[in-house]
N, CA, C and O atoms as a Maestro MAE file, in Angstrom:
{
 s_m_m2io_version
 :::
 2.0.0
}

f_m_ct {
 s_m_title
 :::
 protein
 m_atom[308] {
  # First column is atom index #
  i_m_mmod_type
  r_m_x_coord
  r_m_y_coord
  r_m_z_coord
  i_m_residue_number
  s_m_chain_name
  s_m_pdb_residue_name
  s_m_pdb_atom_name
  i_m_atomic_number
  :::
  1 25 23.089 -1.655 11.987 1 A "UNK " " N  " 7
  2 3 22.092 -2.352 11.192 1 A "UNK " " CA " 6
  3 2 21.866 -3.741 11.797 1 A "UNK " " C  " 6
  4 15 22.797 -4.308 12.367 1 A "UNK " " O  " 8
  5 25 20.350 -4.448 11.662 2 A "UNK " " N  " 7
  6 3 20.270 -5.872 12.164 2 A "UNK " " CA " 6
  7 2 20.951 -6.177 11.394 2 A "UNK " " C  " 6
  8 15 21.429 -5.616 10.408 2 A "UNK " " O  " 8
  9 25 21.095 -7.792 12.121 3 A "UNK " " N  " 7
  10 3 21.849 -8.528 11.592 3 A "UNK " " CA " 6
  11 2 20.785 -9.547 10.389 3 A "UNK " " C  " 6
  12 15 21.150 -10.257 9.452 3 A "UNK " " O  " 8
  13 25 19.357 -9.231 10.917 4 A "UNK " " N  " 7
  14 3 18.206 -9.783 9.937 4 A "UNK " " CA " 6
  15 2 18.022 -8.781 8.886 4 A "UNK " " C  " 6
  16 15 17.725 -7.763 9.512 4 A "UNK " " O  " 8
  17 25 18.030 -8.562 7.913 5 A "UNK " " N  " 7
  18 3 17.524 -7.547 6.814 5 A "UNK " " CA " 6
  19 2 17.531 -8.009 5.441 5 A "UNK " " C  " 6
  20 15 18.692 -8.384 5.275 5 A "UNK " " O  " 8
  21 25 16.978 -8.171 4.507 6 A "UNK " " N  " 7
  22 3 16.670 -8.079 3.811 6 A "UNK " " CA " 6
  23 2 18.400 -7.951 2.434 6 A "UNK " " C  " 6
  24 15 18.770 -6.803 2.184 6 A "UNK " " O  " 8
  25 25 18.976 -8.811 1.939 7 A "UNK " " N  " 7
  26 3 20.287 -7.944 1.350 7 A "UNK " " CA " 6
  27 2 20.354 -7.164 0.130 7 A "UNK " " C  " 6
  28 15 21.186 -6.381 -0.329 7 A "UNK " " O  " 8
  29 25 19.310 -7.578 -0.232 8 A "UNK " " N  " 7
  30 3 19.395 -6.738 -1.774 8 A "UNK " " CA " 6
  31 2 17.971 -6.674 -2.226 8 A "UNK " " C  " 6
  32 15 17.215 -7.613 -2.477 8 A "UNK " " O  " 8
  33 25 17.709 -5.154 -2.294 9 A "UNK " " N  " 7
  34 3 16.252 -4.570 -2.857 9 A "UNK " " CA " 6
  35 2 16.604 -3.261 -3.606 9 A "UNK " " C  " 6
  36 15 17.529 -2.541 -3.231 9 A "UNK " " O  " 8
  37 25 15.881 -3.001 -4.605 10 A "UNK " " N  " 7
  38 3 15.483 -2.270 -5.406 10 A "UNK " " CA " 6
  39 2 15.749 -0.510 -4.654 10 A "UNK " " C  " 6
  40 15 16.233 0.509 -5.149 10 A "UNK " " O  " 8
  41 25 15.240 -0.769 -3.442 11 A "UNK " " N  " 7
  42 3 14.962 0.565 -2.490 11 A "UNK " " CA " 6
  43 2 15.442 0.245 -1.526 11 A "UNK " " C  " 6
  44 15 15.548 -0.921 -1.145 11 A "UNK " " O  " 8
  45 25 15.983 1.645 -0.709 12 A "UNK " " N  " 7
  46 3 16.429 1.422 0.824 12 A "UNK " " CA " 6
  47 2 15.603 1.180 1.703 12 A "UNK " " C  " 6
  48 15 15.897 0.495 2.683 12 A "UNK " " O  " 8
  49 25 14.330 1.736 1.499 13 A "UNK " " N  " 7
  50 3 13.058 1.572 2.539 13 A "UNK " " CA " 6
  51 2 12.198 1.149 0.997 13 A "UNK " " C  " 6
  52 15 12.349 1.416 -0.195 13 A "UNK " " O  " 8
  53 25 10.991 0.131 2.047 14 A "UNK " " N  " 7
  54 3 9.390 -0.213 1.088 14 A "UNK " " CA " 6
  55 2 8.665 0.287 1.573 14 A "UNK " " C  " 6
  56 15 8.991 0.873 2.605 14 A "UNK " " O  " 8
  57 25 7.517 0.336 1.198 15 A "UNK " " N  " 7
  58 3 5.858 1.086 1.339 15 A "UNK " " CA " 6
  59 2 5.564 0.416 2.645 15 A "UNK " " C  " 6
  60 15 6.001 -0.668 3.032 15 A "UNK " " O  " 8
  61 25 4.745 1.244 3.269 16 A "UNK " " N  " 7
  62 3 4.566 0.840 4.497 16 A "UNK " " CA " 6
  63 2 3.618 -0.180 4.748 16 A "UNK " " C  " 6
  64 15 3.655 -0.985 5.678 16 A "UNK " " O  " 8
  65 25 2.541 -0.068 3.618 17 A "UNK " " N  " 7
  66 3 1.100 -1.072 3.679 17 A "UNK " " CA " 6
  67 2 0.337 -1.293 4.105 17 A "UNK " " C  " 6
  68 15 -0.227 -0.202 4.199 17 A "UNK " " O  " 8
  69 25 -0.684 -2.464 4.829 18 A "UNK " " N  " 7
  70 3 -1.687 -2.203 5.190 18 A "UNK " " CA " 6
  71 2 -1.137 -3.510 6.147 18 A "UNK " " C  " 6
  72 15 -0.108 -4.140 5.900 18 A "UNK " " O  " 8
  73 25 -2.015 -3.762 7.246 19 A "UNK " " N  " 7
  74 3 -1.716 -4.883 8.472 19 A "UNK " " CA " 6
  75 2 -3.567 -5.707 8.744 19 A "UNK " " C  " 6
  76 15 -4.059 -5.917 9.852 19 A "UNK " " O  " 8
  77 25 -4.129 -5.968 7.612 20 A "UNK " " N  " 7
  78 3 -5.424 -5.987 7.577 20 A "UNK " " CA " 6
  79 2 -5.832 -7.512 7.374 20 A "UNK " " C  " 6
  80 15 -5.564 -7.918 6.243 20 A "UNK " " O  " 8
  81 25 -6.414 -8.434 8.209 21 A "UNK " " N  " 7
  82 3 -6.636 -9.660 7.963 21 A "UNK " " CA " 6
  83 2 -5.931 -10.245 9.254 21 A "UNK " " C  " 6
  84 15 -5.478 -9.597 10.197 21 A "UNK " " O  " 8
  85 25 -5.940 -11.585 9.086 22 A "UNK " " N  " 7
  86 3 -5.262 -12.640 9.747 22 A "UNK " " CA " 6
  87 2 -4.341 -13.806 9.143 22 A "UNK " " C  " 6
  88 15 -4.335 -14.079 7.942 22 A "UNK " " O  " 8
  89 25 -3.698 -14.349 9.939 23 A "UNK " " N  " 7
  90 3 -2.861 -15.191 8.729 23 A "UNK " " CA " 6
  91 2 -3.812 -16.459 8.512 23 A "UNK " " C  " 6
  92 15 -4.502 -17.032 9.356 23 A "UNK " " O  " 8
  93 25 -3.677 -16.714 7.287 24 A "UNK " " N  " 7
  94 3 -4.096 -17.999 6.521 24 A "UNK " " CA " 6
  95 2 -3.748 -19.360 6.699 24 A "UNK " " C  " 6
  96 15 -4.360 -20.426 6.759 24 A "UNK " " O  " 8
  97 25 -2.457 -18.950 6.770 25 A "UNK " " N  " 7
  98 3 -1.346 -20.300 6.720 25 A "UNK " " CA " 6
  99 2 0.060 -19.427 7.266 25 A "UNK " " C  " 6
  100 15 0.248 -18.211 7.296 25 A "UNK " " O  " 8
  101 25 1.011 -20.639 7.705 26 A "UNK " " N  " 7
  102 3 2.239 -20.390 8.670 26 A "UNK " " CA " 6
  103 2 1.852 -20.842 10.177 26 A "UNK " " C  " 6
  104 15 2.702 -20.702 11.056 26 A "UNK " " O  " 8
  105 25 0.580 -21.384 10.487 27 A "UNK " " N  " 7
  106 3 0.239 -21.061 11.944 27 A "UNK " " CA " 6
  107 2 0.194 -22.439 12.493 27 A "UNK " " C  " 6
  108 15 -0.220 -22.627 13.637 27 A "UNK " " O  " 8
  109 25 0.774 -23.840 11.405 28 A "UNK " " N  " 7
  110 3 0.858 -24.994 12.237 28 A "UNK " " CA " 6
  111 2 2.843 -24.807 12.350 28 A "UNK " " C  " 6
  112 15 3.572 -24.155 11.602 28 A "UNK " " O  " 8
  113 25 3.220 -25.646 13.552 29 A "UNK " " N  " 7
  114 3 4.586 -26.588 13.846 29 A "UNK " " CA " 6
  115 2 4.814 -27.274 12.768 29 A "UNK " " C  " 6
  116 15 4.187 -28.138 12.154 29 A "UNK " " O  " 8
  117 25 6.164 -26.567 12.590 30 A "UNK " " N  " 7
  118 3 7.083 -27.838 11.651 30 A "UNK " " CA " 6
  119 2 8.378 -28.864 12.238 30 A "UNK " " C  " 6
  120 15 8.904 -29.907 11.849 30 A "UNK " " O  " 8
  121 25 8.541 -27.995 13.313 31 A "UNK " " N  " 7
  122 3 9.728 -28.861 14.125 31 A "UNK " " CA " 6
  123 2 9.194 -28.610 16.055 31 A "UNK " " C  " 6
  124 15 8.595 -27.669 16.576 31 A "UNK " " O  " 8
  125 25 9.641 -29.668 16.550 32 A "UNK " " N  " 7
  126 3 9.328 -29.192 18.265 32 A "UNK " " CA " 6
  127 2 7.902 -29.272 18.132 32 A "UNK " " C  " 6
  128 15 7.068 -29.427 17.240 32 A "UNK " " O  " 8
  129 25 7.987 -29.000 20.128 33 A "UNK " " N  " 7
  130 3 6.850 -29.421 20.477 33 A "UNK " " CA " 6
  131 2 6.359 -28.267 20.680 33 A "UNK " " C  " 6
  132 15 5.260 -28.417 20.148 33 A "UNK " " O  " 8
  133 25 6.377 -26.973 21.156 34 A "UNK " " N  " 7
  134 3 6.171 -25.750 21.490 34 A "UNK " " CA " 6
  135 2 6.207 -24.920 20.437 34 A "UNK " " C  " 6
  136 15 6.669 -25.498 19.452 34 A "UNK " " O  " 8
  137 25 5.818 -23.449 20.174 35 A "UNK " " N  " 7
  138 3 5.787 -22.699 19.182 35 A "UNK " " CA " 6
  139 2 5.114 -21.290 20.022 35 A "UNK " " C  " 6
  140 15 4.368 -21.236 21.000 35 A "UNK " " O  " 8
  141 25 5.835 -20.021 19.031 36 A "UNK " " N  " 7
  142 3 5.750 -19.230 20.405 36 A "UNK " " CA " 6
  143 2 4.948 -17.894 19.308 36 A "UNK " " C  " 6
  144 15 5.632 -17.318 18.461 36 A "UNK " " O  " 8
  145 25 3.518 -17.578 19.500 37 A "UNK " " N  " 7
  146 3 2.554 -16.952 18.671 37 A "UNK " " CA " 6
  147 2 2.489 -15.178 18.895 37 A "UNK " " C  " 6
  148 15 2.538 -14.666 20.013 37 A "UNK " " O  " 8
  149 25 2.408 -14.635 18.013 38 A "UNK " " N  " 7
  150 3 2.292 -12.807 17.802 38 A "UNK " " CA " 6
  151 2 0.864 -13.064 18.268 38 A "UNK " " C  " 6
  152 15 0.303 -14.129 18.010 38 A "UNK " " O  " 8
  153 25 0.264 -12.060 18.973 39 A "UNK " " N  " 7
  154 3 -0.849 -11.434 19.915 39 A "UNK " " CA " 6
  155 2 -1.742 -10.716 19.147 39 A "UNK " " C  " 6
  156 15 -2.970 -10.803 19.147 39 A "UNK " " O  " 8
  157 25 -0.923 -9.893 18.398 40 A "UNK " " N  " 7
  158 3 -1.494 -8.812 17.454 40 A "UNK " " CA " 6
  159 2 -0.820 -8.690 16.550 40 A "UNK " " C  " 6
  160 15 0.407 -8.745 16.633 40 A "UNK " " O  " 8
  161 25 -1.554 -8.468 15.313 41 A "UNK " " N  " 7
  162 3 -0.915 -8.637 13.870 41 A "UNK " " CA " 6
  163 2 0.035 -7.163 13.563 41 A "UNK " " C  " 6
  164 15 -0.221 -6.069 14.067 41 A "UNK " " O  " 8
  165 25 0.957 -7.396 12.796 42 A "UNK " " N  " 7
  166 3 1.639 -6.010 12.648 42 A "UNK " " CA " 6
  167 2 3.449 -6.797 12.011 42 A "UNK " " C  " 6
  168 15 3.969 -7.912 12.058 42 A "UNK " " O  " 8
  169 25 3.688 -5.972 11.688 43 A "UNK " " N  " 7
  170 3 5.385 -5.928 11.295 43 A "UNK " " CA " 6
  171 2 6.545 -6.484 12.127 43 A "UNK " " C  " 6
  172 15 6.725 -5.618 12.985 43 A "UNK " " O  " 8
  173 25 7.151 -7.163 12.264 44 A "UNK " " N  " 7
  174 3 8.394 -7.669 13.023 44 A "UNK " " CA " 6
  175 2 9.801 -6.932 12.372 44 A "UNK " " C  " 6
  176 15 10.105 -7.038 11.184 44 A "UNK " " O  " 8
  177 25 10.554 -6.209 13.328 45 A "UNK " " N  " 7
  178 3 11.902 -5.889 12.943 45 A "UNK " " CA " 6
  179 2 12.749 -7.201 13.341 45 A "UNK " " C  " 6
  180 15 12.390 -8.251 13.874 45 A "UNK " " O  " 8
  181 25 14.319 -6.644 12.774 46 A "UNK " " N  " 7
  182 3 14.922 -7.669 12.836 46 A "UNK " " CA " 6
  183 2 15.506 -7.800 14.436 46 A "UNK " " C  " 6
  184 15 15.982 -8.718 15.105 46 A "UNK " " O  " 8
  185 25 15.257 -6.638 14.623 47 A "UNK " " N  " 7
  186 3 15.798 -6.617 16.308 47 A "UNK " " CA " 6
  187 2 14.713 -7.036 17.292 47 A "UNK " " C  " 6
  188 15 14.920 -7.234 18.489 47 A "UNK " " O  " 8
  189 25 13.579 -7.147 16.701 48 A "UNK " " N  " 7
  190 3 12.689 -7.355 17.520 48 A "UNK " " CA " 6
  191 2 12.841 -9.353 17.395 48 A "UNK " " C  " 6
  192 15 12.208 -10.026 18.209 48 A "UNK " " O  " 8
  193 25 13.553 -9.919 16.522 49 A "UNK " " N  " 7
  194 3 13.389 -11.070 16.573 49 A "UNK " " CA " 6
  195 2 14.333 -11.755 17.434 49 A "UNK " " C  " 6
  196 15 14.271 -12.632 18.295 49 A "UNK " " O  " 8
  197 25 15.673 -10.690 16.626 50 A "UNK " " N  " 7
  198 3 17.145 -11.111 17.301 50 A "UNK " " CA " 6
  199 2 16.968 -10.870 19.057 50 A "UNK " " C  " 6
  200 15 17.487 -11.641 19.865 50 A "UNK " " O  " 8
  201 25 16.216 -9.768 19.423 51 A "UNK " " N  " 7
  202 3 16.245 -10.161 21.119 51 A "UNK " " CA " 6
  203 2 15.224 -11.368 21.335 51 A "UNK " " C  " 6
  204 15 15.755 -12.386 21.778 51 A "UNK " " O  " 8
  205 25 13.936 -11.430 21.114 52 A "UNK " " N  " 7
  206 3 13.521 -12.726 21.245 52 A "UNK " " CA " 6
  207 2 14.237 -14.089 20.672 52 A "UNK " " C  " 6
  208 15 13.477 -15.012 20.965 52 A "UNK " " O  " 8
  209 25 14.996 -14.425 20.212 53 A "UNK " " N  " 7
  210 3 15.777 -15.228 20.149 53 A "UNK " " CA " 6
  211 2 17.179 -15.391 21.110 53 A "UNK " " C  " 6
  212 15 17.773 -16.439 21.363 53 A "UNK " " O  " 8
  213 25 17.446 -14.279 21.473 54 A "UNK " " N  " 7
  214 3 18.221 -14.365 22.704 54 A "UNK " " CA " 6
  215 2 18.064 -14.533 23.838 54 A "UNK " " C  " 6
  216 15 18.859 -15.112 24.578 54 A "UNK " " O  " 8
  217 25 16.696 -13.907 24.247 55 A "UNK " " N  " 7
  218 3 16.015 -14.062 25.553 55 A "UNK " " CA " 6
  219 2 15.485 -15.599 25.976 55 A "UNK " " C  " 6
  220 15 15.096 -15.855 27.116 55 A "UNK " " O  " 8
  221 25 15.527 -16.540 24.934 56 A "UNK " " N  " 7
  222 3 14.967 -17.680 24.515 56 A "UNK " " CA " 6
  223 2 16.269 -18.630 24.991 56 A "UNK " " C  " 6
  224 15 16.516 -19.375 25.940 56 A "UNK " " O  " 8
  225 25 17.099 -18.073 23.531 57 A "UNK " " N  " 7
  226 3 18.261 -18.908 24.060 57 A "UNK " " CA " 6
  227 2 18.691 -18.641 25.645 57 A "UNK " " C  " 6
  228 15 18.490 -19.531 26.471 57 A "UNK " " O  " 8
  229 25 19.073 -17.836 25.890 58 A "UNK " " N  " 7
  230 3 19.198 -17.407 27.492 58 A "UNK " " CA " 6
  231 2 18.759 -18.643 28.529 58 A "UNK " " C  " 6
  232 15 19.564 -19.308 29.181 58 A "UNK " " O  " 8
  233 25 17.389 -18.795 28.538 59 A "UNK " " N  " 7
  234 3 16.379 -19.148 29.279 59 A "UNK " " CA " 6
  235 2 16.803 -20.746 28.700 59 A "UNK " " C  " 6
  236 15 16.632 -21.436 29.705 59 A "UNK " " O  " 8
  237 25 17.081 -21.298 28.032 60 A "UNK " " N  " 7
  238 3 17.030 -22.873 27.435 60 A "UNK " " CA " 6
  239 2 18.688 -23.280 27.549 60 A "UNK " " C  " 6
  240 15 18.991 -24.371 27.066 60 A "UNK " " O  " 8
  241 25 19.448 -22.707 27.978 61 A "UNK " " N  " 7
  242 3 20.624 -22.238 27.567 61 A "UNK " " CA " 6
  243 2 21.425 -23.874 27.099 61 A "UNK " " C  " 6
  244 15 22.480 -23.439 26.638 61 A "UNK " " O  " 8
  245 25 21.490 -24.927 27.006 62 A "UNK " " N  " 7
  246 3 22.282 -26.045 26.286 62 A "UNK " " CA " 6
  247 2 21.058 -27.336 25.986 62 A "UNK " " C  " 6
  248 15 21.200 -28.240 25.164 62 A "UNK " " O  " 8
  249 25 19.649 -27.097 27.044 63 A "UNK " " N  " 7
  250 3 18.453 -28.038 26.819 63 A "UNK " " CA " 6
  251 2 18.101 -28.465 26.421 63 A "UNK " " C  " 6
  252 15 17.971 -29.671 26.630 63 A "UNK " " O  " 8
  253 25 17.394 -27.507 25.009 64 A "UNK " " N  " 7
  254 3 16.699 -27.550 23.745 64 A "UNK " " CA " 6
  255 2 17.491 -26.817 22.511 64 A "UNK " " C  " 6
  256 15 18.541 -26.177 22.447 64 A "UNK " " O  " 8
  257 25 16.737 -27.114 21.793 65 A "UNK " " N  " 7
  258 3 16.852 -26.552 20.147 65 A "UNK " " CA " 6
  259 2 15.885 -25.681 19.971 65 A "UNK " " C  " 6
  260 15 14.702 -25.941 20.192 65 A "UNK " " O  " 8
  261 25 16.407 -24.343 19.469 66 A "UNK " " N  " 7
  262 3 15.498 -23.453 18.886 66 A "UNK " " CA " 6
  263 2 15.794 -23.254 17.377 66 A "UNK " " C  " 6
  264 15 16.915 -23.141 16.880 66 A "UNK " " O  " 8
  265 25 14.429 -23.227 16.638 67 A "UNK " " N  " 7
  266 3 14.194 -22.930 15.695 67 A "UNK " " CA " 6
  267 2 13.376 -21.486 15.104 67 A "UNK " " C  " 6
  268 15 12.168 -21.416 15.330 67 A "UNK " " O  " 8
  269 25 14.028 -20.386 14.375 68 A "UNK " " N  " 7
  270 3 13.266 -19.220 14.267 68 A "UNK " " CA " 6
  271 2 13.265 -19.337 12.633 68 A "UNK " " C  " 6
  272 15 14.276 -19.430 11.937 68 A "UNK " " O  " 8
  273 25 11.762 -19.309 12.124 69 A "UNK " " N  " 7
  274 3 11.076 -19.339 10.990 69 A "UNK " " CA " 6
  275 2 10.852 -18.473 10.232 69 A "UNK " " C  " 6
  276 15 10.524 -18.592 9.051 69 A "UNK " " O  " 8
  277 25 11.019 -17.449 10.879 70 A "UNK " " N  " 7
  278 3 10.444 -15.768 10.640 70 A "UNK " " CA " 6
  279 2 11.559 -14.899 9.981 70 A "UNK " " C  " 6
  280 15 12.685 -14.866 10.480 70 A "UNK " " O  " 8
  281 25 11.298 -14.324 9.064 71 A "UNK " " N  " 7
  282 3 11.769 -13.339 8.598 71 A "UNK " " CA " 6
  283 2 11.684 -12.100 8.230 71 A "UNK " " C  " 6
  284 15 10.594 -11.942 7.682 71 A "UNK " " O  " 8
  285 25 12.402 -10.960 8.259 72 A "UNK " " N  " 7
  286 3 11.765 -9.534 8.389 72 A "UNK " " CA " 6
  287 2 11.979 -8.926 7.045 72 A "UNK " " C  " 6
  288 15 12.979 -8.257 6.782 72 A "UNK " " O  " 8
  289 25 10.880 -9.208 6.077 73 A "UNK " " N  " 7
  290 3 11.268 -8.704 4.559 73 A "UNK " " CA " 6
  291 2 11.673 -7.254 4.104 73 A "UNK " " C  " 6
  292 15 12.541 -6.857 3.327 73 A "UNK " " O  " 8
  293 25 10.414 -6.390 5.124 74 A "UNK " " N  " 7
  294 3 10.869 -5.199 4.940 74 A "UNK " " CA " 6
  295 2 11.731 -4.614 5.673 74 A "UNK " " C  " 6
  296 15 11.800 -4.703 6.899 74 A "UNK " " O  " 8
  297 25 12.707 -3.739 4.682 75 A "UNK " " N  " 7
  298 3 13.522 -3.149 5.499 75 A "UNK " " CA " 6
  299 2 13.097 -2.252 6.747 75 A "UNK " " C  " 6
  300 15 12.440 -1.320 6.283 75 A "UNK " " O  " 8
  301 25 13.194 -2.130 8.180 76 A "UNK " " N  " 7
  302 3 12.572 -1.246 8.781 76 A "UNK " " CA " 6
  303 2 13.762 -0.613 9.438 76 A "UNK " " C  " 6
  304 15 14.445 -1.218 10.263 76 A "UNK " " O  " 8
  305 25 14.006 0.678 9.037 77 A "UNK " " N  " 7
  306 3 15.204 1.729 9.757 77 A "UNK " " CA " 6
  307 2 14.633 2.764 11.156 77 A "UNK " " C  " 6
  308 15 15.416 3.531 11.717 77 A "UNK " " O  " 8
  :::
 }
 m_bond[307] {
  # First column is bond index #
  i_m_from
  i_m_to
  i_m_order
  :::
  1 1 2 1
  2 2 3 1
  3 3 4 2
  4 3 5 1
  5 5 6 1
  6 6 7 1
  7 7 8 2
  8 7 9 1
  9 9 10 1
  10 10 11 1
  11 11 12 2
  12 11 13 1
  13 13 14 1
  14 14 15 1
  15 15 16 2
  16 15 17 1
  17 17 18 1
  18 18 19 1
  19 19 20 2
  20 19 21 1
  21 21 22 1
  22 22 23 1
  23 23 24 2
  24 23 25 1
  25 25 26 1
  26 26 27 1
  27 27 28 2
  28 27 29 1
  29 29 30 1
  30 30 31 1
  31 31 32 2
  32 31 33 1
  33 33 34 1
  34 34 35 1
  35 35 36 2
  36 35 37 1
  37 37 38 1
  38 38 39 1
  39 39 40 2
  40 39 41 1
  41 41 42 1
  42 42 43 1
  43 43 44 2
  44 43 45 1
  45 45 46 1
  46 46 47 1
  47 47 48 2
  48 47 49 1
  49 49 50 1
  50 50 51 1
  51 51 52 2
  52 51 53 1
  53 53 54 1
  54 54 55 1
  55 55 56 2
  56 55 57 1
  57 57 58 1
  58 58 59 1
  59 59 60 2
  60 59 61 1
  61 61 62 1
  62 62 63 1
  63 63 64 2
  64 63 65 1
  65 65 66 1
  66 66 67 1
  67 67 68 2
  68 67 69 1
  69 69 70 1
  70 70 71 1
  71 71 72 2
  72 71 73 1
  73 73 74 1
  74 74 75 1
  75 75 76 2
  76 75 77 1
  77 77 78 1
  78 78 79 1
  79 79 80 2
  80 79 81 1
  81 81 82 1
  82 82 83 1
  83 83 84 2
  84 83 85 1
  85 85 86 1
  86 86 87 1
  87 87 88 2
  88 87 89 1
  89 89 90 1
  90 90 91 1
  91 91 92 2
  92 91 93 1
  93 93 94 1
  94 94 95 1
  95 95 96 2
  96 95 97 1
  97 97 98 1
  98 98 99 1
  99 99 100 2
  100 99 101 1
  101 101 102 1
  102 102 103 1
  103 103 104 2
  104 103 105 1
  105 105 106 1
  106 106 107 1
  107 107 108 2
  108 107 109 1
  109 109 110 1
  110 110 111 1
  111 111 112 2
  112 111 113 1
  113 113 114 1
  114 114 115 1
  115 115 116 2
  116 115 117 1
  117 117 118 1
  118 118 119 1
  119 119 120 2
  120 119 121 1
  121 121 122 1
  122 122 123 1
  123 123 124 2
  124 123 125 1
  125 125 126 1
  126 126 127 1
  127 127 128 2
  128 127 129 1
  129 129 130 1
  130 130 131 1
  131 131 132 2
  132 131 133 1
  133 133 134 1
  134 134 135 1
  135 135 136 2
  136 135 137 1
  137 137 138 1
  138 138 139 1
  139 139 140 2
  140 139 141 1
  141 141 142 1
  142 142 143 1
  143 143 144 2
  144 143 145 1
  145 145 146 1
  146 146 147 1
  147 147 148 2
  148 147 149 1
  149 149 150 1
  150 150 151 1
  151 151 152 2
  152 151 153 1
  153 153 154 1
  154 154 155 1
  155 155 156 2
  156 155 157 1
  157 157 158 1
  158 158 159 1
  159 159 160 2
  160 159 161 1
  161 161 162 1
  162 162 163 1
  163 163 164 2
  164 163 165 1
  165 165 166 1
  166 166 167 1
  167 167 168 2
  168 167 169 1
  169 169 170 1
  170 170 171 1
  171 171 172 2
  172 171 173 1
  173 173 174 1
  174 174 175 1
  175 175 176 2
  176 175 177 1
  177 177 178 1
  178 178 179 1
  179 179 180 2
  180 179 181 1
  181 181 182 1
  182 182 183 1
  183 183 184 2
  184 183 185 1
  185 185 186 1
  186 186 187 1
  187 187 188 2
  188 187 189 1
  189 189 190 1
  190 190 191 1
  191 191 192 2
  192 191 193 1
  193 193 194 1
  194 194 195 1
  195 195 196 2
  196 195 197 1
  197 197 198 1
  198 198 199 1
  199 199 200 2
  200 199 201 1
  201 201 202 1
  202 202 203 1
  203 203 204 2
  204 203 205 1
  205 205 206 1
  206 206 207 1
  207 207 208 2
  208 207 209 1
  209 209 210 1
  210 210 211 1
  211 211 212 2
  212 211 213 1
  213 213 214 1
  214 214 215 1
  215 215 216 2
  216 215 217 1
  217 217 218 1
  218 218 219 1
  219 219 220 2
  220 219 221 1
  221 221 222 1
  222 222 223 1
  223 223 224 2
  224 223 225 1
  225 225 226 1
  226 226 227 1
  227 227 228 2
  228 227 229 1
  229 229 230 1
  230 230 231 1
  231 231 232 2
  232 231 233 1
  233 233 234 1
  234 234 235 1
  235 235 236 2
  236 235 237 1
  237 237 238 1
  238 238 239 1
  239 239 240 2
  240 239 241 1
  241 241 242 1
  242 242 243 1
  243 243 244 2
  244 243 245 1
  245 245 246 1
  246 246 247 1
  247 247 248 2
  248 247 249 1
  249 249 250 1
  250 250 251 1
  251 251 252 2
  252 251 253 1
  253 253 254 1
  254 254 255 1
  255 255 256 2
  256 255 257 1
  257 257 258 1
  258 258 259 1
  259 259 260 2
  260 259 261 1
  261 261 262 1
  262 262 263 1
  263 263 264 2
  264 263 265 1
  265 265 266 1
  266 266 267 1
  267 267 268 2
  268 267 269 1
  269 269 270 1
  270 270 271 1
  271 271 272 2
  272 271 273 1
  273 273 274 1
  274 274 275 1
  275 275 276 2
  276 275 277 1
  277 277 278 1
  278 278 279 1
  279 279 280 2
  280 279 281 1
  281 281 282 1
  282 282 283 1
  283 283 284 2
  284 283 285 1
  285 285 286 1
  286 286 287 1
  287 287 288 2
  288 287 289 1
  289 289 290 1
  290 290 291 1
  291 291 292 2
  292 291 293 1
  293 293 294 1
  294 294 295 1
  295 295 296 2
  296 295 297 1
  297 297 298 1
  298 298 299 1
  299 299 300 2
  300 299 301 1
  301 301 302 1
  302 302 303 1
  303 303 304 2
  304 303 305 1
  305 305 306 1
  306 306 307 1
  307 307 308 2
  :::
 }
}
């Protein structure tokens, strides 16, 4: 299991939903100078964050500070 998930819901899995629109808000910097943007709208797993956050740290390795904002509400198995 990620180590990002969701700890306590009602259900093991949620409804899958719809991916329709653009975001509203979330899309200015709150910390740093850089900020690193989704291409195409859609769902983030938790593994999909936890390797981009590693590949990140990797690459910056004692430099900078990373900050990850994002969270993966639905459970995705």
């Amino acid at each position: 299991m990620p180590a990002l998930a969701p700890s306590r819901t009602e259900y093991r899995k949620s409804m899958k939903g719809s991916r329709a629109g653009n975001a509203k808000r979330g899309n200015t910097l709150a910390f740093g100078e850089f900020g690193l943007q989704s291409l195409s709208r859609g769902p983030l797993t938790g593994q999909q964050i936890e390797a981009a956050r590693v590949t990140i740290a990797r690459h910056l390795k004692r430099k900078g500070k990373l900050w990850i904002r994002v969270f993966p509400h639905k459970p995705v198995t």
